[in-house]
C-alpha positions in Angstrom: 70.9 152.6 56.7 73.0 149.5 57.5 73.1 147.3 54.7 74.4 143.3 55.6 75.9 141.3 52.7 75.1 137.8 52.7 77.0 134.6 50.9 74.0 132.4 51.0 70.5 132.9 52.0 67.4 131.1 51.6 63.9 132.3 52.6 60.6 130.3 53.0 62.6 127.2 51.3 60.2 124.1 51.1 60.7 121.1 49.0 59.2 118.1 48.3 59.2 114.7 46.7 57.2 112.2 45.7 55.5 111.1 49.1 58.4 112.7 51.2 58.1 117.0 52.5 61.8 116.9 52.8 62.1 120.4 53.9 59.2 122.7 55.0 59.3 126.5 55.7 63.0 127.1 56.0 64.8 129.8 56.9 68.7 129.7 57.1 71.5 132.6 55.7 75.3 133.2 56.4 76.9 136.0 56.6 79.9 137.1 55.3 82.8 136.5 58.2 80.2 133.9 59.7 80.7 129.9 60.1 77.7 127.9 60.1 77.3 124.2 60.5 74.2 122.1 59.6 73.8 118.9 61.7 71.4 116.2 61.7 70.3 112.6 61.3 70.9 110.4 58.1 67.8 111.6 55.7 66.7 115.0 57.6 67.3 117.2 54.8 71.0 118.8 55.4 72.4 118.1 51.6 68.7 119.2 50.3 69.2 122.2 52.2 72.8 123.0 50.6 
């Protein structure tokens, strides 16, 4: 069996405030050794995510 090590992971992440669903159902891990980059518009959740 193969086992990965992760740095960050996040499964099923949803989050919301008052009158805003400012991240639904997210899915999103890095690897160790892996570069990732999270890009969006202003507001779409990219600092809530981190």
């Amino acid at each position: 069996m193969v086992t990965e090590k992760r740095t960050l992971e996040t499964k099923n992440c949803s989050i919301e405030f008052p009158g805003v669903k400012a991240l639904d159902n997210v899915n999103f891990s890095v690897s160790v050794g892996e570069i990732r980059a999270v890009v969006g518009a202003n507001g779409a959740g990219k600092s809530t995510l981190m």
